[in-house]
C-alpha positions as CSV (number, residue, x, y, z in Angstrom):
1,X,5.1,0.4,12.5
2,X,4.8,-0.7,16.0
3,X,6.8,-2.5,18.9
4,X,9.3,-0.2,19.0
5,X,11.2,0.8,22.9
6,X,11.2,4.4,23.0
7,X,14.1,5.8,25.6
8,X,16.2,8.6,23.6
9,X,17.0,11.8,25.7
10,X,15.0,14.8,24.3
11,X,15.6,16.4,21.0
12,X,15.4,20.2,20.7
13,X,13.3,21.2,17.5
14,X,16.3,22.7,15.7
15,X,18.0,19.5,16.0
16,X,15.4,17.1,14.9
17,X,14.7,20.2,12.0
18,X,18.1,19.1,11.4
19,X,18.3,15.7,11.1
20,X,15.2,16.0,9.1
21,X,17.3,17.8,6.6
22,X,20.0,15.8,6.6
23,X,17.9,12.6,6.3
24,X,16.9,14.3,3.0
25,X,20.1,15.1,1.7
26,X,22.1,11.7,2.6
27,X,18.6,10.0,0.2
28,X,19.3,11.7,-2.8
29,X,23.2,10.8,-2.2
30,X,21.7,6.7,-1.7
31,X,19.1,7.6,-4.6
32,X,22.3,8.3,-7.4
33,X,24.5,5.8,-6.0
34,X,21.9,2.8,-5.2
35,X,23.1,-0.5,-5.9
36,X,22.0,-2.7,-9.1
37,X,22.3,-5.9,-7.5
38,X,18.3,-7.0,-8.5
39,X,17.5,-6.5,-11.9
40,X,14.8,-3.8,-12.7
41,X,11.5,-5.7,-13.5
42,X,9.2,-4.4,-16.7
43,X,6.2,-6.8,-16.1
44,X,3.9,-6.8,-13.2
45,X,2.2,-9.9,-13.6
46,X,0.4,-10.7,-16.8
47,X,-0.2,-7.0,-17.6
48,X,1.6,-7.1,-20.7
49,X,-0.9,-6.7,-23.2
50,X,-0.4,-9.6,-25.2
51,X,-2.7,-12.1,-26.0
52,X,-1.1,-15.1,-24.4
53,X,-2.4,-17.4,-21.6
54,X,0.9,-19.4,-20.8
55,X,-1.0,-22.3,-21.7
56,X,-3.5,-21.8,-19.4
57,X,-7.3,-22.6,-20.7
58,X,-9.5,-19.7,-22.4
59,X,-12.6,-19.0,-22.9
60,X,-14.1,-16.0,-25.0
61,X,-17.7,-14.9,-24.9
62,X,-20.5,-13.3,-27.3
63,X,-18.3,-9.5,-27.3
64,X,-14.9,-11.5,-27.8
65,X,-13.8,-11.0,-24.4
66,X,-11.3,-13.8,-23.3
67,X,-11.0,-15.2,-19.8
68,X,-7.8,-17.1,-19.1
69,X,-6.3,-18.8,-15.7
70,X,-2.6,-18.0,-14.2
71,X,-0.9,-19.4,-11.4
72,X,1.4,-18.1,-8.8
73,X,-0.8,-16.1,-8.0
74,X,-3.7,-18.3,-9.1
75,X,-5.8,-15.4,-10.9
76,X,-8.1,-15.0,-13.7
77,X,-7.6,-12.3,-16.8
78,X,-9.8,-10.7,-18.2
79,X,-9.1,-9.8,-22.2
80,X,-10.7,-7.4,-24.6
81,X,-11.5,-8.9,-28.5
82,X,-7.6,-7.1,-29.3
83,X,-5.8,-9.2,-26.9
84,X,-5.2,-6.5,-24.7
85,X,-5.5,-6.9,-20.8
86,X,-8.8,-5.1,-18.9
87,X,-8.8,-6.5,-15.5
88,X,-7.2,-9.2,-13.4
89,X,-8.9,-11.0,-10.5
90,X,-7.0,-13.1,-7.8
91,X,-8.2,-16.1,-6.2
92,X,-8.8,-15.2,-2.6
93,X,-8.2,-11.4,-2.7
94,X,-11.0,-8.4,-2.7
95,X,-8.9,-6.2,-4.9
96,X,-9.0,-6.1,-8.2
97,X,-6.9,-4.5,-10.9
98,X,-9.2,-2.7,-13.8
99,X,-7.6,-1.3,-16.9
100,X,-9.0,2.1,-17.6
101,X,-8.1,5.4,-18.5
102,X,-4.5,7.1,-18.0
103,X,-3.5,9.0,-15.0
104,X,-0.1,10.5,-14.0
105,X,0.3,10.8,-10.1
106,X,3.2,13.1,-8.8
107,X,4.6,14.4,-5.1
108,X,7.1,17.2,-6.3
109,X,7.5,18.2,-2.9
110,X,9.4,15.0,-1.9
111,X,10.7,13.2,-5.4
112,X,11.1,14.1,-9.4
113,X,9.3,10.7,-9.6
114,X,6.1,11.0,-11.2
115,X,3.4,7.4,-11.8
116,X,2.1,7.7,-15.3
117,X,-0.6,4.4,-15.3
118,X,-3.4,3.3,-16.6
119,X,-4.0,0.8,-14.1
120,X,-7.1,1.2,-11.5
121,X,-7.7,-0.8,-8.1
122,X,-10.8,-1.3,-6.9
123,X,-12.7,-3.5,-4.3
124,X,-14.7,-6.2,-4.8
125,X,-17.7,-7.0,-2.5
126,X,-16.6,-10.6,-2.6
127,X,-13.4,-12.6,-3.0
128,X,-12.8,-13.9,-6.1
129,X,-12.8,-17.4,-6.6
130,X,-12.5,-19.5,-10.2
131,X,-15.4,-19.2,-12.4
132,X,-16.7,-16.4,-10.4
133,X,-16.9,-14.4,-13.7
134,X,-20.5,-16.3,-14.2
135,X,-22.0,-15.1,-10.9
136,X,-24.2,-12.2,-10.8
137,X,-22.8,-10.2,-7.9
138,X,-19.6,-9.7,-10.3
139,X,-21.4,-9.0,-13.3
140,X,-23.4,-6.4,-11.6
141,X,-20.1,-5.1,-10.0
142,X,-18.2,-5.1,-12.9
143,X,-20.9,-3.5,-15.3
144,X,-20.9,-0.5,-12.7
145,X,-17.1,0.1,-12.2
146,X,-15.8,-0.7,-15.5
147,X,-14.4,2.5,-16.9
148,X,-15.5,4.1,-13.9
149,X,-13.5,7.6,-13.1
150,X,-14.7,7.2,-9.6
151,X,-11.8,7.3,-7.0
152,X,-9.9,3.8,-6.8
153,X,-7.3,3.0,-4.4
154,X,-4.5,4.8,-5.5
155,X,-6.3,8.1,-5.8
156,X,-7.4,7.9,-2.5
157,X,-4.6,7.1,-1.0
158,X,-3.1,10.1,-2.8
159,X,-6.0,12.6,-1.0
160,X,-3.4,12.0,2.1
161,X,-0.1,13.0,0.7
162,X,1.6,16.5,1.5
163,X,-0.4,19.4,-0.5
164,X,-3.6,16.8,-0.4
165,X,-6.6,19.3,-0.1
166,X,-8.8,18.5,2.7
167,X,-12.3,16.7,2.1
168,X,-15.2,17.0,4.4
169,X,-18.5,14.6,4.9
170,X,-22.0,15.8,5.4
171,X,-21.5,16.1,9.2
172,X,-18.6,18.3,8.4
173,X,-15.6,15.6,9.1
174,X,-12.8,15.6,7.5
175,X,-12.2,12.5,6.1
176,X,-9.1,13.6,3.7
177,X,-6.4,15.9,3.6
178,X,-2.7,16.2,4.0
179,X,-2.0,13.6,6.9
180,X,1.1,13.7,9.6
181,X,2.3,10.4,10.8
182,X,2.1,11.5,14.1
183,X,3.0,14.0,17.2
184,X,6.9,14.7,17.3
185,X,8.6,12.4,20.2
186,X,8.7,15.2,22.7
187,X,10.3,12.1,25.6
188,X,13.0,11.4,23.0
189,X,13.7,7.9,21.8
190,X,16.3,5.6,20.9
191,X,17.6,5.3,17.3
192,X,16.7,8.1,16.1
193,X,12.7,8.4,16.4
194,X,11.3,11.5,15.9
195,X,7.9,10.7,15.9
196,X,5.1,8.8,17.8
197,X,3.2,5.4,15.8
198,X,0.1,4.0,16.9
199,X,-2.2,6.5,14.8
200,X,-5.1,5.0,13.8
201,X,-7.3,6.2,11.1
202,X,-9.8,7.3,13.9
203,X,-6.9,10.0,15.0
204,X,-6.6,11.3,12.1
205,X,-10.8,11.8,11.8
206,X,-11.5,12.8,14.8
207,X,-14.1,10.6,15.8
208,X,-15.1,7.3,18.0
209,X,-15.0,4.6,15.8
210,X,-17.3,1.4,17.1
211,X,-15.2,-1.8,15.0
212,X,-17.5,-5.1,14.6
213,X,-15.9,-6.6,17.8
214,X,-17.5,-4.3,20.2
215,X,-14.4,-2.4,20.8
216,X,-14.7,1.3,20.6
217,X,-11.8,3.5,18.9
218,X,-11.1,6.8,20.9
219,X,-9.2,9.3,19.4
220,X,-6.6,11.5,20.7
221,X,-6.7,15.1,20.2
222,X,-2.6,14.8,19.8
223,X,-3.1,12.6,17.2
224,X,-5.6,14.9,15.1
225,X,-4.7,14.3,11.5
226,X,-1.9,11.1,11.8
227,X,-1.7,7.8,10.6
228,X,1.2,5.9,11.1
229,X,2.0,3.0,8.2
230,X,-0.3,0.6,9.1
231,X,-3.1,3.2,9.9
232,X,-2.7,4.4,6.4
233,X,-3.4,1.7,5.1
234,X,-6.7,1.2,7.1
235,X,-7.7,4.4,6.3
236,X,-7.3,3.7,2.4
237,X,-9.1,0.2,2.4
238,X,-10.6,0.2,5.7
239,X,-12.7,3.2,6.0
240,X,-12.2,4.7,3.0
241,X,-13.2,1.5,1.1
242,X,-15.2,-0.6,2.9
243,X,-12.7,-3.3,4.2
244,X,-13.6,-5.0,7.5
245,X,-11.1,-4.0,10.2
246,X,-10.1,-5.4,13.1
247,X,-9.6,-3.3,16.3
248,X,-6.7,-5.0,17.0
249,X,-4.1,-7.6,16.1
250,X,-5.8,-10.3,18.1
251,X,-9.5,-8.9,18.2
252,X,-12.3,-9.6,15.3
253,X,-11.9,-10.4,11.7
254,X,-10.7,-7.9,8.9
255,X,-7.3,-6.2,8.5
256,X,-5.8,-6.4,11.5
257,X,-4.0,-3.3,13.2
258,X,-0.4,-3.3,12.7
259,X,2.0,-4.0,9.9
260,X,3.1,-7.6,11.5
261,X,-0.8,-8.8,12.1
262,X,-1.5,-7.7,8.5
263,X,1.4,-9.7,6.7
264,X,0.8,-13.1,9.0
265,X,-2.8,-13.0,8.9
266,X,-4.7,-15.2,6.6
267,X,-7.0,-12.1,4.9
268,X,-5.9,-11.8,1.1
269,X,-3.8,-14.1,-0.8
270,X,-0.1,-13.9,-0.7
271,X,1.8,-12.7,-3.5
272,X,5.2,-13.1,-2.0
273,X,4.8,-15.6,0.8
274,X,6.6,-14.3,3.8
275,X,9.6,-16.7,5.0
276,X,11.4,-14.9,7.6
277,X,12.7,-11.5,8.7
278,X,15.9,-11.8,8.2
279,X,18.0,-10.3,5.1
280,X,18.3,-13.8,3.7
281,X,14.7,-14.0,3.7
282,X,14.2,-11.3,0.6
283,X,12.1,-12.2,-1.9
284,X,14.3,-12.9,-4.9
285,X,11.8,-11.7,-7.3
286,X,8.9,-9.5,-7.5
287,X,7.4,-9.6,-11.0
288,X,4.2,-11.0,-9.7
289,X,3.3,-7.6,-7.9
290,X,0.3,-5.9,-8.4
291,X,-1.0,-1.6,-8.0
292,X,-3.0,-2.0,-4.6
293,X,-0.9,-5.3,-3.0
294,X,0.3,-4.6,0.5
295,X,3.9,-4.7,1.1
296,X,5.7,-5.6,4.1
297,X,9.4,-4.3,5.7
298,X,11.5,-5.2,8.2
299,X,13.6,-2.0,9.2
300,X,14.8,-2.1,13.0
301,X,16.4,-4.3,14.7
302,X,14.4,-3.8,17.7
303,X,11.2,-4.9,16.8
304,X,12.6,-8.5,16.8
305,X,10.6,-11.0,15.0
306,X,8.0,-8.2,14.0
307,X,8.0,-6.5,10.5
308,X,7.4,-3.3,11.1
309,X,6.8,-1.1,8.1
310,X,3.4,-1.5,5.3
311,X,3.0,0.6,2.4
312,X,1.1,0.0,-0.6
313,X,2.0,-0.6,-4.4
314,X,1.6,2.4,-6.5
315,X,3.2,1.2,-10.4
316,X,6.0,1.7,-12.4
317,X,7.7,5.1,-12.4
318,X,8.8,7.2,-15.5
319,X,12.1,5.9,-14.7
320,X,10.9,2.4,-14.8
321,X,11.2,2.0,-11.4
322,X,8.6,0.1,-9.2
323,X,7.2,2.2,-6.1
324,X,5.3,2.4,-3.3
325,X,3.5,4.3,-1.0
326,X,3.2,4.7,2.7
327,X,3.3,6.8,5.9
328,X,7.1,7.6,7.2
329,X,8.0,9.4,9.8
330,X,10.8,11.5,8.2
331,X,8.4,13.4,6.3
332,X,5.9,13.0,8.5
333,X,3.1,11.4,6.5
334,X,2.1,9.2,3.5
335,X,4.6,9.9,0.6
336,X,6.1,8.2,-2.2
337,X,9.2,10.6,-1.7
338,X,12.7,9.8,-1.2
339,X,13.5,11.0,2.1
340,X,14.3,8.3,4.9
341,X,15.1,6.0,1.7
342,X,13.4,5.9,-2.3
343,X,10.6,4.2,-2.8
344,X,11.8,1.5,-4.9
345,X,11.0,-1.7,-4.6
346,X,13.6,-3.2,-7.1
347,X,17.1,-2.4,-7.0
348,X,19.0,-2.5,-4.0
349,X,18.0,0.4,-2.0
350,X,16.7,0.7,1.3
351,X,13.7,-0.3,1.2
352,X,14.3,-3.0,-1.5
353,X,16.6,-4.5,0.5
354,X,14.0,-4.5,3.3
355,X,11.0,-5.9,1.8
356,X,10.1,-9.6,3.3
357,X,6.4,-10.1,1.6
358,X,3.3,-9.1,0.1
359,X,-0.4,-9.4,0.4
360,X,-3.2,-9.0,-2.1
361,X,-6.7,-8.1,-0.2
């Protein structure tokens, strides 16, 4: 998040320890009476397994592979000799989605939902672009990653969770772990705000980080260990993966730094095209969502024009239930939990209700 005016007398620790646990309480009250207003979606995209192509032209090599084209997105498919999906690609976007070998991911400290998927996000060292199946800097990426158990996306963003256990590089930095979102608010703040935003994923490490710009990250030792949303997220596909960053909203090319430069910039391809902040600017569907797409929120008030909240798509719960991960404040760190609001993005709950677009890197 970001842009928001901080001016809220001060909070003893007791009393934000107890709105803390009231937040908690009031979301599994909101989590057993949510609304039903938008109907659940089973689908995400063409990742149905069957062997349709919507009348969309195919072609299928030597191993019986079959390639197929789909619009909105505009996107290519990638089909084994049974029909069955193994990876889409989207035009304009880095990230692709592989088929590959079940995982379940859980945060029992926070939610009963549990991610059972089969679906693994990786990214690509170019955007794709149509017939970009024939060049040779896919085949060799593909040939490598294909059925790969390496870490993908989702599990890394899961190395930052509550419980994570911490990772360290050969110079001995910590690079994962469980994460906070960021010091408590010690000045107090209006609405409510009981921590500070603005981590970047250079707090949480530790270390200077020079971006491509010429600008110069410089941690600080309050923020050891934080991300806030939109640092998350940079840590995930920025440093984590490779992803060019931007030191800033306005500086350099990449993923810019806050949750409003990264849904109006022009990195990625836009899987719900934002239209506007305001309530009547929802997207009225979101079949077309992806594991790994960016999704964008507009919570308070106060931030104006501004969205102000990022996470990331995770799948379909055991529930059926579409979630999605990010850094919150309430539980002070990256969570698919329900505390502050579930993590649903159908339905009407908070933060289905709050959702205004999405971006595929």
């Amino acid at each position: 998040m970001a842009g928001k005016k901080k001016s809220r007398p001060v909070l003893s620790g007791l009393v934000v320890l107890a709105l803390v646990a009231t937040s908690g309480y009031l979301t599994v009250e909101l989590r057993k009476q949510e609304d039903k207003g938008v109907p659940e979606i089973t689908n995400v995209g063409v990742l149905d397994g069957s062997d349709r192509a919507d009348g969309a032209t195919k072609t299928r090599d030597k191993g019986g592979e079959s390639w197929s084209r789909l619009e909105n997105p505009a996107r290519s498919v990638l089909r084994g000799s049974d029909g069955q999906v193994k990876a889409v690609f989207t035009d304009g976007a880095r990230t692709a989605t592989l088929t590959g070998p079940a995982r379940t991911f859980a945060e029992p400290s926070s939610t009963s939902s549990k991610v059972s998927t089969t679906d693994w996000v990786r990214l690509m060292p170019e955007s794709w672009k149509k017939g970009a199946e024939k060049e040779k800097w896919f085949k060799d990426w593909y040939a490598e990653l294909a059925g790969s158990k390496e870490d993908d996306l989702i599990a890394v963003a899961f190395q930052y969770v509550a419980g994570a256990k911490e990772k360290k590089d050969a110079q001995g930095i910590a690079y994962a772990g469980d994460a906070n979102f960021g010091p408590l608010n010690t000045a107090g703040a209006e609405g409510g705000d009981l921590r500070l935003e603005q981590s970047d994923f250079y707090d949480y490490l530790g270390v200077q980080y020079p971006f491509r710009d010429g600008v110069t990250g410089q941690p600080e030792t309050a923020r050891a260990k934080s991300i806030d949303c939109s640092g998350y997220m940079r840590m995930v596909f920025g440093y984590r993966a490779r992803y060019p960053l931007m030191s800033s909203d306005g500086s350099g090319d990449g993923l810019p730094r806050t949750a409003n430069g990264m849904a109006r910039s022009d990195q990625g391809a836009d899987v719900l095209p934002l239209t506007g902040v305001s309530p009547k600017s929802r997207p009225t569907g979101i079949d077309q969502l992806q594991p790994g797409d960016l999704v964008f929120f507009k919570l308070d008030a106060r931030t104006g024009q501004r969205l102000d909240h990022v996470g990331m798509v995770l799948g379909y719960d055991t529930e059926g239930h579409l979630l999605f991960i990010s850094s919150r404040e309430e539980v002070n760190g990256p969570t698919i939990g329900d505390v502050g609001g579930v993590s649903r993005l159908d339905g009407n709950g908070y933060y289905a209700k709050t959702l205004r677009s999405a971006k595929r890197l």
